[in-house]
TORDO-835177 format. One record per residue: residue number from 1; residue in one letter; x, y, z of N, C-alpha, C, O, CB in turn. Coordinates in nm, 4 decimals. Each point is the difference from the previous one (the first is absolute). Glycine has a CB too. Layout:
   i aa    neast   nnorth      nup   caeast  canorth     caup    ceast   cnorth      cup    oeast   onorth      oup   cbeast  cbnorth     cbup
 NUM  a        X        Y        Z        X        Y        Z        X        Y        Z        X        Y        Z        X        Y        Z
...
This chain:
   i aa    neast   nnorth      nup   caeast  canorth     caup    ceast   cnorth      cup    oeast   onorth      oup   cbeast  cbnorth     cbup
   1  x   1.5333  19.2110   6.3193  -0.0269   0.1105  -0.0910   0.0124  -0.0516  -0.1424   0.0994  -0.0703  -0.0179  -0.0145   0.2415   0.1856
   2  x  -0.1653  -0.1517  -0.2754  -0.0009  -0.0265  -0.1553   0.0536   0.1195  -0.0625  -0.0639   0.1045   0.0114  -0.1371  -0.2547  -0.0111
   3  x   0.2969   0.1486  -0.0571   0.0733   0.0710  -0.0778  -0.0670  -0.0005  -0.1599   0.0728  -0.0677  -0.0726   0.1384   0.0101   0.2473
   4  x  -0.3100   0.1051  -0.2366  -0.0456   0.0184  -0.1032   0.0684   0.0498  -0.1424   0.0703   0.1004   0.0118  -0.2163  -0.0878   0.1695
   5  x   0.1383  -0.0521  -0.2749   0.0645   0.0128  -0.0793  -0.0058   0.1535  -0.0354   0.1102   0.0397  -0.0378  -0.1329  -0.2848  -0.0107
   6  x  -0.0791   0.3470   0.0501   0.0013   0.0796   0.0100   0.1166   0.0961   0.0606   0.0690   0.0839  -0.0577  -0.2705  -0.1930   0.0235
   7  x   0.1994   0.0601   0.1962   0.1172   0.0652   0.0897   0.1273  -0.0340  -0.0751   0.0748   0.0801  -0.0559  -0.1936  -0.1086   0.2941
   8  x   0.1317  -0.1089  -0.2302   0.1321  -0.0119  -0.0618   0.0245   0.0250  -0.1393   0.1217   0.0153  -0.0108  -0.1032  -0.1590   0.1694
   9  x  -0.0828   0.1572  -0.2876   0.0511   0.0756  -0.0979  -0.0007   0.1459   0.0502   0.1170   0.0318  -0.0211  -0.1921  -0.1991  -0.1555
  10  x   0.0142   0.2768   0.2308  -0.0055   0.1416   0.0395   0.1239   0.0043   0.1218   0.0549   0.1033   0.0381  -0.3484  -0.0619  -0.1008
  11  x   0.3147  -0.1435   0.0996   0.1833   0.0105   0.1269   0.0891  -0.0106  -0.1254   0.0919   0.0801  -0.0173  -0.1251  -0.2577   0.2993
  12  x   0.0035   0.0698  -0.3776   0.1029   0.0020  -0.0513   0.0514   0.0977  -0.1233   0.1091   0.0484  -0.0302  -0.1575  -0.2563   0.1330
  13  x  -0.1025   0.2131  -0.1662   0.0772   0.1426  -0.0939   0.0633   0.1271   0.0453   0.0525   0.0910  -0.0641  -0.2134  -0.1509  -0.0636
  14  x   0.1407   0.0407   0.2638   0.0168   0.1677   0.0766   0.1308  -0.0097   0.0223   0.0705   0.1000   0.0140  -0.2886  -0.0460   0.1240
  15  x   0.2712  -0.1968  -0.1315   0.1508  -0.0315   0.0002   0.0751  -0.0056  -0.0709   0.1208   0.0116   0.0208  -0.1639  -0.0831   0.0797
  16  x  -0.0366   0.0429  -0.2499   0.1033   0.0811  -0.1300  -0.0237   0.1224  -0.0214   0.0568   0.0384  -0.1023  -0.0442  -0.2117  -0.0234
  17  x  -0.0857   0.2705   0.1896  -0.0090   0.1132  -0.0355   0.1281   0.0780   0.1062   0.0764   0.0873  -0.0411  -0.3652  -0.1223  -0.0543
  18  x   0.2882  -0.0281   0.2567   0.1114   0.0352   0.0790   0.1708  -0.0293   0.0026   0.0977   0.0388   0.0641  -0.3116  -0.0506   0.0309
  19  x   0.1776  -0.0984  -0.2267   0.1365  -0.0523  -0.0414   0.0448   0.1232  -0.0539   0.0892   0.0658   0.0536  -0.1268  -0.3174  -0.1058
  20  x  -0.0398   0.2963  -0.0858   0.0206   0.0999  -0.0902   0.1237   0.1154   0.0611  -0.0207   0.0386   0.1150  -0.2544  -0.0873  -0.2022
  21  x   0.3676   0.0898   0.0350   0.0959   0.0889   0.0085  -0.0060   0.1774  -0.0390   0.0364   0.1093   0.0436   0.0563  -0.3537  -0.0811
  22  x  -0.1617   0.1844  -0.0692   0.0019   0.1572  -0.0595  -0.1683   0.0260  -0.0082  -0.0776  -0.0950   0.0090   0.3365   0.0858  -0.1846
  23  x  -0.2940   0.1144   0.1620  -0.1383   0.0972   0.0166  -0.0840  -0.0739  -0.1016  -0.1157  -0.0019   0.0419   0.2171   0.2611   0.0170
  24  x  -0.0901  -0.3245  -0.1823  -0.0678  -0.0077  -0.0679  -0.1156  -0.0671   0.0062   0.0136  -0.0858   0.0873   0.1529   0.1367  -0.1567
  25  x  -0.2672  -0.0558   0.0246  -0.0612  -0.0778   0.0551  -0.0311  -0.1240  -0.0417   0.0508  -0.0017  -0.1121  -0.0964   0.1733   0.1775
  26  x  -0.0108  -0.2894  -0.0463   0.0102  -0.1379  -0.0314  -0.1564  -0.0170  -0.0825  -0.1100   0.0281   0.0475   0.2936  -0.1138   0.1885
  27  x  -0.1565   0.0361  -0.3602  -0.1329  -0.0715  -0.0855  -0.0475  -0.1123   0.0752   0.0792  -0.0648   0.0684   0.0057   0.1153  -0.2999
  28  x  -0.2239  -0.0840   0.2245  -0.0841  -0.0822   0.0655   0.0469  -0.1522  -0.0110  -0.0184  -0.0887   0.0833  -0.1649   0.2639  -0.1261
  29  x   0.2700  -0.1866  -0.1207  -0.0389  -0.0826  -0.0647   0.1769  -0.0333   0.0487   0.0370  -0.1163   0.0160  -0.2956   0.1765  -0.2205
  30  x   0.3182   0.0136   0.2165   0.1196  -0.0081   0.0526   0.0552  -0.1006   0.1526   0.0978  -0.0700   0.0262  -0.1386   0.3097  -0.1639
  31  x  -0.0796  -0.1987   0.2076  -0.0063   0.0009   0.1888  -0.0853  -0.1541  -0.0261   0.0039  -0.0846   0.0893  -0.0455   0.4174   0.0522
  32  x  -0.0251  -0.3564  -0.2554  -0.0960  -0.1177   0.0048   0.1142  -0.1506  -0.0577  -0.0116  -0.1177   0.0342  -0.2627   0.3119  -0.1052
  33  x   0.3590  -0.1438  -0.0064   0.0932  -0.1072  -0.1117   0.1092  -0.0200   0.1631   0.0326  -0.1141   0.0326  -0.0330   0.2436  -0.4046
  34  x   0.0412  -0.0194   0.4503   0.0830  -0.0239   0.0797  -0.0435  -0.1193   0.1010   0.0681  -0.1004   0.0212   0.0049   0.3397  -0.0677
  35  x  -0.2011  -0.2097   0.1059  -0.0415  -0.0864   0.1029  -0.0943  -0.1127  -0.0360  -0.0750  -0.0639   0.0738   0.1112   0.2536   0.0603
  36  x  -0.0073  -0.2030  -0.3143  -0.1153  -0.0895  -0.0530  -0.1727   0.0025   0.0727  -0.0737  -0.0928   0.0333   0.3115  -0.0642  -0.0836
  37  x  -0.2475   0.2367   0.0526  -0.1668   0.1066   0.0414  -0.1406  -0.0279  -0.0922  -0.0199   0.0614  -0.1048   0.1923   0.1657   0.1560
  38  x  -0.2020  -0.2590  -0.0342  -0.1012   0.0141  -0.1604  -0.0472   0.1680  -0.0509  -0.0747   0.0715   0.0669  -0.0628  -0.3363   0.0156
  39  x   0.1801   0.2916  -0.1720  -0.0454   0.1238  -0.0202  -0.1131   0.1020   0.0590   0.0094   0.1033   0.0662   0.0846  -0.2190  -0.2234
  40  x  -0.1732   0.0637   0.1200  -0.1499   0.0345   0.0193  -0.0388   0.0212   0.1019  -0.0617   0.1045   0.0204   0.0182  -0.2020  -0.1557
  41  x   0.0693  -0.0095   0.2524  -0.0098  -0.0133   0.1438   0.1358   0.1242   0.0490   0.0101   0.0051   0.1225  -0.1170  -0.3207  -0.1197
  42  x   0.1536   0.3600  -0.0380   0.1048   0.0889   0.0298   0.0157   0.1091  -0.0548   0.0991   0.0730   0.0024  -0.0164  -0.2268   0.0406
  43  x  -0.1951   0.1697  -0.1017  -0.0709   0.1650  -0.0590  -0.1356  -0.0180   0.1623   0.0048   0.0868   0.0872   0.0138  -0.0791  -0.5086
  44  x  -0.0655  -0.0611   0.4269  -0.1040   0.0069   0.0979   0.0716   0.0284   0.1623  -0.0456   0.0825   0.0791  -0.1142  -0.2616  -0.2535
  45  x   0.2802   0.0914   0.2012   0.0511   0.0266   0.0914   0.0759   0.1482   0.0171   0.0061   0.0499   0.1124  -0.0177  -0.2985  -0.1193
  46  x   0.0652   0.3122  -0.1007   0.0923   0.1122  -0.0276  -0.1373   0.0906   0.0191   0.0160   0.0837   0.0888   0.2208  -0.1713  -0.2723
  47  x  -0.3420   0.0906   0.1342  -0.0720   0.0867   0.0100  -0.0344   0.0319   0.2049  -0.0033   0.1056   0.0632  -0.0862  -0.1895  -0.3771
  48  x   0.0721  -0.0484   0.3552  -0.0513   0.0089   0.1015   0.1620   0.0786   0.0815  -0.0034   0.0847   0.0892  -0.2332  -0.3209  -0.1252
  49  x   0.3770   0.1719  -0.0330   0.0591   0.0886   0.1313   0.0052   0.1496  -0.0074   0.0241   0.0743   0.0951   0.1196  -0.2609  -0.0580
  50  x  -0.1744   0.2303  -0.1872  -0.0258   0.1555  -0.0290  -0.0708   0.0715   0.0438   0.0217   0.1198   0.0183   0.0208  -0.1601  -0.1557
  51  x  -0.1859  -0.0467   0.1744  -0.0999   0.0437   0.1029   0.0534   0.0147   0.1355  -0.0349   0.0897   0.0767  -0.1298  -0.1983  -0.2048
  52  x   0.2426   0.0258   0.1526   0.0040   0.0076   0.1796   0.1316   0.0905  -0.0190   0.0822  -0.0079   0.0913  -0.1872  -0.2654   0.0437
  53  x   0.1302   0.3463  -0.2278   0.1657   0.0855   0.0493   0.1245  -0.0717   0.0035   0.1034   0.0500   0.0441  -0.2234   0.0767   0.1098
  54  x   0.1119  -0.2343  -0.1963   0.1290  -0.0965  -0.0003   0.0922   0.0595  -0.0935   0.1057   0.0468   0.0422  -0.2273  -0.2633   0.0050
  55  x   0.0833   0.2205  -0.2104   0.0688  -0.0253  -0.1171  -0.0751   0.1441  -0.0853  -0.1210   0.0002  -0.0227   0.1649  -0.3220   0.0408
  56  x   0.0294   0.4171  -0.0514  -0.0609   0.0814  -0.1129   0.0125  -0.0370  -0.1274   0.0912  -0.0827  -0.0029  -0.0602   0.2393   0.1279
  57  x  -0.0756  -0.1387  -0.2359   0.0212  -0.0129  -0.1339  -0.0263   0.0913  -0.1023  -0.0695   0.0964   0.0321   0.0431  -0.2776   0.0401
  58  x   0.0665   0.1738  -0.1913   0.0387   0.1063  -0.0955  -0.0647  -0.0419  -0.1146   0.0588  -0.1024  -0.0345   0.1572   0.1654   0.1262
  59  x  -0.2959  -0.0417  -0.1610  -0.0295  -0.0630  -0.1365   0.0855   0.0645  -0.1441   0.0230   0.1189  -0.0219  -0.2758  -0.1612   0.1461
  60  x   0.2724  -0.0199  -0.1698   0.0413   0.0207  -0.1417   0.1159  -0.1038  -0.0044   0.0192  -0.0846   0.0873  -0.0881   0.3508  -0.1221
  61  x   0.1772  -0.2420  -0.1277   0.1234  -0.0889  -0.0447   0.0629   0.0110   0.1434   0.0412  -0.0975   0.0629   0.0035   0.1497  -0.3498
  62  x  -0.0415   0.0989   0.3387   0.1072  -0.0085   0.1256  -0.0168  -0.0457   0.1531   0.0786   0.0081   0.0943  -0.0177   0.1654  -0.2295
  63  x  -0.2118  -0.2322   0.1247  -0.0764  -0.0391   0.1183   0.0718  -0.1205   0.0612   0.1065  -0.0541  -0.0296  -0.3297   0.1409  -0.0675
  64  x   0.0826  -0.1258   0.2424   0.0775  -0.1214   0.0491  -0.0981   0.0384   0.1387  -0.1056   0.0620   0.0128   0.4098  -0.0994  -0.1467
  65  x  -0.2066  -0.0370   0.2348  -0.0287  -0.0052   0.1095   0.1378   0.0529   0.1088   0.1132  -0.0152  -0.0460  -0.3049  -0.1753  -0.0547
  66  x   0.1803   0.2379   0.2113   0.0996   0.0003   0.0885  -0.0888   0.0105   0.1245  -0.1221   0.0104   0.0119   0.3208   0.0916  -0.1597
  67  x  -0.0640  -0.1100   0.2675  -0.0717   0.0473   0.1340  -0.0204   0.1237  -0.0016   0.0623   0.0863  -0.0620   0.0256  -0.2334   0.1868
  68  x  -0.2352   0.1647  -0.0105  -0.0521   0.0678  -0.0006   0.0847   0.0852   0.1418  -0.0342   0.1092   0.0455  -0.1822  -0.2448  -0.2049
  69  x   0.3431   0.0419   0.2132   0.0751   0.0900   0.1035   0.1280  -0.1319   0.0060   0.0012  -0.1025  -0.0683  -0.2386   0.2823   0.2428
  70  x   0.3354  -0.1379  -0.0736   0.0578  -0.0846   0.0135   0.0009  -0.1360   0.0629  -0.0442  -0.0099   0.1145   0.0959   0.1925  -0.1584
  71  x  -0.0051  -0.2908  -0.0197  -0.0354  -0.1391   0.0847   0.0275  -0.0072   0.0952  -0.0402  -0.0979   0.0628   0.0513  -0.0032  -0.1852
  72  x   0.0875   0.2167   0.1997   0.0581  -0.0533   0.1493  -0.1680   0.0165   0.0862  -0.0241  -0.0625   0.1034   0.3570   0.1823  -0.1048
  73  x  -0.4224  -0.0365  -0.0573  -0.0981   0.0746   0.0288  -0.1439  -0.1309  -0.0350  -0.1177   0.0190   0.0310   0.2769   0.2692  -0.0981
  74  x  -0.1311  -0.3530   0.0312  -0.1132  -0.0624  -0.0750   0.0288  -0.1683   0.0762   0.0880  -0.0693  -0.0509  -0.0954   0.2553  -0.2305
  75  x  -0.0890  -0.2527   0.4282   0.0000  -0.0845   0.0195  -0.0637  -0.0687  -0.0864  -0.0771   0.0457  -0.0844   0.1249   0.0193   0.2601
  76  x  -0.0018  -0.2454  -0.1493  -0.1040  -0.0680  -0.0848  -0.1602  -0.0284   0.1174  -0.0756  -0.0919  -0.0318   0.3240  -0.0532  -0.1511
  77  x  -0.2686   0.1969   0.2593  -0.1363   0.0396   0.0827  -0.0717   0.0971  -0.0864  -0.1159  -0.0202  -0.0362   0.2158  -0.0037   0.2769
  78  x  -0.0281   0.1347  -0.2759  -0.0411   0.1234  -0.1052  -0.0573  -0.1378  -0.1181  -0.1180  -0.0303   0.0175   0.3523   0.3057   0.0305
  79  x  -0.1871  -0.3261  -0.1197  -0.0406  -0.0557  -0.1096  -0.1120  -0.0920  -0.0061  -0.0904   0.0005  -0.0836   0.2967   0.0396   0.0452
  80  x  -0.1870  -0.1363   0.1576  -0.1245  -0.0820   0.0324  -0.0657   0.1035   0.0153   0.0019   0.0403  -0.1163   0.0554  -0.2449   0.2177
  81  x  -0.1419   0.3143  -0.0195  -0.0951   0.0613   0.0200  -0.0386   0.0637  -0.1100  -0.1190   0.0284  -0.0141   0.1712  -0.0261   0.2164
  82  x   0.0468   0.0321  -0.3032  -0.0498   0.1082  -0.1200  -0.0852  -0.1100  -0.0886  -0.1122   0.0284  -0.0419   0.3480   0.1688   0.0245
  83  x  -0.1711  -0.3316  -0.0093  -0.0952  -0.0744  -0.1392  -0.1224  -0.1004   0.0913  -0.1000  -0.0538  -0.0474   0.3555   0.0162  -0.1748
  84  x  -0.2055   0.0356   0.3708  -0.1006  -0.1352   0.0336  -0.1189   0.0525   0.1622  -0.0998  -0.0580   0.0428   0.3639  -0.1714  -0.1491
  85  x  -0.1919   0.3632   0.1594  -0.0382   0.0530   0.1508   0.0463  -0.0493   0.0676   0.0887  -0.0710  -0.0475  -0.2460   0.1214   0.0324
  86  x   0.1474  -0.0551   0.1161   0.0187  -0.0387   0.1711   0.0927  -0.1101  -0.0093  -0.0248  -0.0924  -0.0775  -0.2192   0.1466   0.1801
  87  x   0.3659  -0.0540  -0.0197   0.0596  -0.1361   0.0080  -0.0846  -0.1287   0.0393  -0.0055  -0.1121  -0.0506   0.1948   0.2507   0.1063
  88  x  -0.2624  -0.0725   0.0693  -0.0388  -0.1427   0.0301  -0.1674   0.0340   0.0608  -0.0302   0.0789   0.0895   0.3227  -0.1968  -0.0191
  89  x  -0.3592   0.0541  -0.1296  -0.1771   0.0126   0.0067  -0.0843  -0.1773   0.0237   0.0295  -0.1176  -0.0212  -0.0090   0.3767  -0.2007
  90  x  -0.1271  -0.1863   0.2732  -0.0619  -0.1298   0.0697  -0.1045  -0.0061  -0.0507  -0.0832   0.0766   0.0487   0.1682  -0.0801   0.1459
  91  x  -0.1236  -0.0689  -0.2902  -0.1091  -0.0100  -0.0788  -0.0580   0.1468  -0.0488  -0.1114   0.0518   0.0085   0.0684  -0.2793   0.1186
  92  x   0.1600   0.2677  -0.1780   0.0118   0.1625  -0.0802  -0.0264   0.1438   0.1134  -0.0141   0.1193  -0.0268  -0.1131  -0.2531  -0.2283
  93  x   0.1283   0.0671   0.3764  -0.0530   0.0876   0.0927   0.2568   0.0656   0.0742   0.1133  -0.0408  -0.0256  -0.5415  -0.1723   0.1154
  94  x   0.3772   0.2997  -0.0212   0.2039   0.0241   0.0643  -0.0479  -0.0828   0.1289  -0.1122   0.0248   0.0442   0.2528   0.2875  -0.1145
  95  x  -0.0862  -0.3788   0.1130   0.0275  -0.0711   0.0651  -0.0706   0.0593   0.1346  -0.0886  -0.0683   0.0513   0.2911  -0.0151  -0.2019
  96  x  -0.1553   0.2463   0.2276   0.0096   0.0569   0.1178  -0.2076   0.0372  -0.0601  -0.0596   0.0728   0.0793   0.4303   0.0414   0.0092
  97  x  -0.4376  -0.1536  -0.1875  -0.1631   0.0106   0.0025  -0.0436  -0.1272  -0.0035  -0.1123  -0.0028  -0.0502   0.0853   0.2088  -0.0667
  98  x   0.0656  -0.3118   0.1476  -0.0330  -0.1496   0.0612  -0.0303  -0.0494   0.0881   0.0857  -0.0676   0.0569   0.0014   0.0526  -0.1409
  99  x  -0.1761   0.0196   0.1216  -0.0120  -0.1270   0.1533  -0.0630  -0.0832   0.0591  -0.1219  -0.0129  -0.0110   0.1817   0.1211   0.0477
 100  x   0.0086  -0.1729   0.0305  -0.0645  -0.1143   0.0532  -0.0570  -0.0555   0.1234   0.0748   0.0365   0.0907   0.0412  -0.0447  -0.2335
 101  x  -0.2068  -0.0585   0.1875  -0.0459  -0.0035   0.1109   0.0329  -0.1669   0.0489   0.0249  -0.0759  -0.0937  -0.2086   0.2968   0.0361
 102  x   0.1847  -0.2699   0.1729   0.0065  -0.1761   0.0791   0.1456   0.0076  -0.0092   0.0731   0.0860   0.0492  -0.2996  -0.2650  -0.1397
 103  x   0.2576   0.0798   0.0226   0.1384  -0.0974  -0.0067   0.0552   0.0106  -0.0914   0.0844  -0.0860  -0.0247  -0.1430  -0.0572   0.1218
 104  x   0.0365   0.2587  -0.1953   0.0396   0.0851  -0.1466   0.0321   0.1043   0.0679   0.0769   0.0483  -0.0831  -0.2267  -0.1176  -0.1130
 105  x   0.1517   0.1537   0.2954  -0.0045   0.1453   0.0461   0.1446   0.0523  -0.0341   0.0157   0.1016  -0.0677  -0.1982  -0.1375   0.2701
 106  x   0.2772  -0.0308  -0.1573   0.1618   0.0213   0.0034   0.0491  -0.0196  -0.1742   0.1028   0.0458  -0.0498  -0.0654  -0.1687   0.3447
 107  x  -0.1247   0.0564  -0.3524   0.0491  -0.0164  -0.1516   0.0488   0.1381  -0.0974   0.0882   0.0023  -0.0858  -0.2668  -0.2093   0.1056
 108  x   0.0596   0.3553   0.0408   0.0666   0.1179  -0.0761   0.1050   0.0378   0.0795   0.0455   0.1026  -0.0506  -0.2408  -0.0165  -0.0576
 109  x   0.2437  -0.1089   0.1843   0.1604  -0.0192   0.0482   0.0751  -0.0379  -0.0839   0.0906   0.0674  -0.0489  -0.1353  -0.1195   0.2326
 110  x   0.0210  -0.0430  -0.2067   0.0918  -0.0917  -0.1463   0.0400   0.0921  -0.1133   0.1040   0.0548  -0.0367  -0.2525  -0.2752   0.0575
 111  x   0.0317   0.2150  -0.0579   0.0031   0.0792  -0.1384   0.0390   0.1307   0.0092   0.0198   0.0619  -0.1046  -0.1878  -0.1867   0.0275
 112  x   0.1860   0.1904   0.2073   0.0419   0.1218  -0.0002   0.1672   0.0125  -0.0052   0.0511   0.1017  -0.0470  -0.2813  -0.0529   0.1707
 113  x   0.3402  -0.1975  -0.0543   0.0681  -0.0158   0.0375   0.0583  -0.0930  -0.1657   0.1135  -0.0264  -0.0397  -0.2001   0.0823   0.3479
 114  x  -0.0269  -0.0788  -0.3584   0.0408  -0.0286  -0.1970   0.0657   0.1334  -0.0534   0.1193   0.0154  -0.0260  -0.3595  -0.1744  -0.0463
 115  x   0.1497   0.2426   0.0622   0.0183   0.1308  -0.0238   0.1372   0.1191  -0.0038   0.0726   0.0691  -0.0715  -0.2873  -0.1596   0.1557
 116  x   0.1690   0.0347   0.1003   0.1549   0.0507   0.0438   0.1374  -0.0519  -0.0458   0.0909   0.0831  -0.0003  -0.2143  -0.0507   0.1832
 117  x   0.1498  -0.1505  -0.2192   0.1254  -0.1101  -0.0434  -0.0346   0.0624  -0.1648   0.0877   0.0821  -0.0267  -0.0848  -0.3699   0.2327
 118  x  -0.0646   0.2788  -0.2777  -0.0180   0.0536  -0.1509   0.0817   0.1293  -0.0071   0.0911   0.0311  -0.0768  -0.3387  -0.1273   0.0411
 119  x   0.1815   0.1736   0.1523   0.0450   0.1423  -0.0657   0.1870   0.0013   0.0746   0.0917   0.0538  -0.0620  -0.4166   0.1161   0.0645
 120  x   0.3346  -0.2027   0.0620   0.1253  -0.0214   0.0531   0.1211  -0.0647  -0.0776   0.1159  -0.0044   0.0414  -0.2610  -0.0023   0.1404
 121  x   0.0930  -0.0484  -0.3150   0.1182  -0.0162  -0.0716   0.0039   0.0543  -0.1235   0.1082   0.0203  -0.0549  -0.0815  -0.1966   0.1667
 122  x  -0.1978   0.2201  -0.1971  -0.1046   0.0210  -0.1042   0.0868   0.1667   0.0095   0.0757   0.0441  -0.0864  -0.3712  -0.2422   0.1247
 123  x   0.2603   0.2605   0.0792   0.0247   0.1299   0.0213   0.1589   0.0653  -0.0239   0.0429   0.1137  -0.0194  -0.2475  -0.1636   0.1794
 124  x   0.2560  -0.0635  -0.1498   0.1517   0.0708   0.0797   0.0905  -0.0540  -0.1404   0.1024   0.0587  -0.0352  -0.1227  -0.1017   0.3819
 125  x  -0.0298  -0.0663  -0.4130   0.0873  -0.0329  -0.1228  -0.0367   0.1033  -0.1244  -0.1022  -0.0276  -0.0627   0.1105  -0.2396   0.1390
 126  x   0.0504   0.3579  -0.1078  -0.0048   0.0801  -0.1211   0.0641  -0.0830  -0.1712   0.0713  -0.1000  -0.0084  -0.0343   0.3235   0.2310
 127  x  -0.0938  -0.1386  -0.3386   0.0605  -0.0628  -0.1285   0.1512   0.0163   0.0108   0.0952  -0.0591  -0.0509  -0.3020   0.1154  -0.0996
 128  x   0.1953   0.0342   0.2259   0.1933   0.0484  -0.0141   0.0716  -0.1311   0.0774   0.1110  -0.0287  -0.0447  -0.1227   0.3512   0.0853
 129  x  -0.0302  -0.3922   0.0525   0.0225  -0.0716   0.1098   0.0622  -0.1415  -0.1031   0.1053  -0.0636  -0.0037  -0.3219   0.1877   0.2175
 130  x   0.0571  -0.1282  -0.3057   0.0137  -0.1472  -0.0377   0.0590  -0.0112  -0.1358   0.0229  -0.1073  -0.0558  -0.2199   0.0431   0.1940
 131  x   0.2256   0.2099  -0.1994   0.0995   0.0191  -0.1403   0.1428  -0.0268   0.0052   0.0726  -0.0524  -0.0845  -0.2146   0.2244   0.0283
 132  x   0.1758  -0.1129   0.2049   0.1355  -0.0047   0.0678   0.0430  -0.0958   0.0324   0.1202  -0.0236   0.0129  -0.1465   0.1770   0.0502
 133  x  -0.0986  -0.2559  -0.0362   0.0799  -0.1168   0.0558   0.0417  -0.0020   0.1694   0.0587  -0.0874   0.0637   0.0371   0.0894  -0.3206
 134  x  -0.1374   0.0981   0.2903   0.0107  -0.0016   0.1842  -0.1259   0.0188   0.0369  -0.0552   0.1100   0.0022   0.2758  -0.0023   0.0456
 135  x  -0.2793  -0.2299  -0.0127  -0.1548   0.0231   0.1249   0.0644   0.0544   0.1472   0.1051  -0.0323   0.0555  -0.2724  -0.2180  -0.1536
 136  x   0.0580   0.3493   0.1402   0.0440  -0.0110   0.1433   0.0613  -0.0574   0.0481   0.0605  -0.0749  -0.0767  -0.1749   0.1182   0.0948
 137  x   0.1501  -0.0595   0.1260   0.0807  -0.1001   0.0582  -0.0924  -0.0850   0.0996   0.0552  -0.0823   0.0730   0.1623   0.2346  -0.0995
 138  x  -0.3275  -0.1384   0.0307  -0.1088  -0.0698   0.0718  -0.0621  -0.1224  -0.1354  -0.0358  -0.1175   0.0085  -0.0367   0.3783   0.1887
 139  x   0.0807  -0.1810  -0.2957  -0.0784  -0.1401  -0.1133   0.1313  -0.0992  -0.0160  -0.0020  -0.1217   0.0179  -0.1924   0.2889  -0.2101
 140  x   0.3059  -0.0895   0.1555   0.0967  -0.1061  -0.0308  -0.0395  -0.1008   0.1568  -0.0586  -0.1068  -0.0175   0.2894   0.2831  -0.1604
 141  x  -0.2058  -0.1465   0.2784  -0.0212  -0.0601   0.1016  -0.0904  -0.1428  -0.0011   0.0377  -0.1132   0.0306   0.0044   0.3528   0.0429
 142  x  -0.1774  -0.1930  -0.1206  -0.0961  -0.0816  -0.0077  -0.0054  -0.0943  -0.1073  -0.0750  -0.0974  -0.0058  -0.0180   0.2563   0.1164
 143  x   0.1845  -0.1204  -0.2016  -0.0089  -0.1145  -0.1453   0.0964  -0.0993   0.0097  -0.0036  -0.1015  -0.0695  -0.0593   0.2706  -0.0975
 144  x   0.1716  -0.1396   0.2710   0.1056  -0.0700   0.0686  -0.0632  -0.1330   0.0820   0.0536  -0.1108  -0.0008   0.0841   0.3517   0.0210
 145  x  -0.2520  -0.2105   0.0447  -0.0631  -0.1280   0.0920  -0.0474  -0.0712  -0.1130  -0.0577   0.0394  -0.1014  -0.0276   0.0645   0.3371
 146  x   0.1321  -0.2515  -0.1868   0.0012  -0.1063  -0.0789  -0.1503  -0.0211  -0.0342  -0.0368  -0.0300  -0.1136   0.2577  -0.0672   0.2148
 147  x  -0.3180   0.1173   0.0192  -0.1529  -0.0598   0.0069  -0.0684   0.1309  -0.1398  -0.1134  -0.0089  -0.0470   0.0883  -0.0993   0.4068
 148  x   0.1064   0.1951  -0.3921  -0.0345   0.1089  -0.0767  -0.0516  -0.0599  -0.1631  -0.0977   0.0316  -0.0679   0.2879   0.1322   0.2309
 149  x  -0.0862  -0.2552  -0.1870  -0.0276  -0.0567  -0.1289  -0.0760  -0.1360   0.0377  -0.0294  -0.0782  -0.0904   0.2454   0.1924  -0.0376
 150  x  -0.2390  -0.1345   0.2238  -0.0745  -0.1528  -0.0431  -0.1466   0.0012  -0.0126  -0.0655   0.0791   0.0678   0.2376  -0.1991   0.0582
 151  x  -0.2292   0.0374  -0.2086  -0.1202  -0.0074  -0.0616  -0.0502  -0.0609   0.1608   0.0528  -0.0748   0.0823  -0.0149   0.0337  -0.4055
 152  x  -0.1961   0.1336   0.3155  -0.0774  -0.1060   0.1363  -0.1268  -0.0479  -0.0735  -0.0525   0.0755  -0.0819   0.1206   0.0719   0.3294
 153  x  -0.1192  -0.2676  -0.2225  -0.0297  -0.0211  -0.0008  -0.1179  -0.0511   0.1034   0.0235  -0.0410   0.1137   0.1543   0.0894  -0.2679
 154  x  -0.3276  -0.0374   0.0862  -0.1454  -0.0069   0.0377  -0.0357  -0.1060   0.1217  -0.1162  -0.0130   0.0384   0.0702   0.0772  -0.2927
């Protein structure tokens, strides 16, 4: 899976916005200096999570951004789909409208069983999860196997 800079500035501002304590809401320019963001690219992303219901905002001196609900409520699956769609697509097509015929036939198996492992950790880890500092007890699990961090190589 490619993690786009997109996803990951829009996971991560949503994580200074779930840090946030009190109601107020957070300047653009604020959420961008925190996660060193480039501005600009993070007016485009903020717009897009406003579109998908993520983040509301307020204009004026007293404006900003906040969640648009609570993070316990807001997977990072929710976030990939709001700025980029579908976790996981097959030449832009969902995976379960793919197929194949000979000695390829079993391959949309695969990709369905990609899918399934994505949303199974994508789904279940919330901002609240990863602000707190406690992942599930299935990811901690998996970041624990040694083969987890090693680079593979081609």
């Amino acid at each position: 899976m490619h993690i786009t800079a997109r996803v990951d500035y829009a996971v991560r501002t949503l994580l200074e916005l779930a840090a946030i304590d009190d109601a107020r809401p957070a300047k653009a320019e604020t959420l961008a200096t925190a996660q060193s963001i480039p501005h600009k690219f993070l007016e485009a992303v903020l717009a897009d999570l406003r579109r998908g219901g993520l983040v509301r905002s307020r204009r004026g001196p007293e404006g900003g951004y906040w969640l648009a609900r609570p993070a316990a409520e807001i997977s990072i699956a929710d976030v990939i789909r709001t700025v980029e769609g579908p976790l996981a697509s097959v030449r832009g097509e969902r995976p379960e409208s793919v197929a194949y015929t000979g000695v390829a036939e079993k391959l949309q198996d695969v990709w369905i069983a990609v899918r399934v492992n994505l949303r199974a950790v994508l789904e279940e880890v919330s901002l609240a999860d990863v602000v707190s500092g406690r992942l599930p007890g299935f990811v901690e699990d998996l970041t624990k196997d040694p083969g987890a961090w090693e680079r593979r190589q081609v």
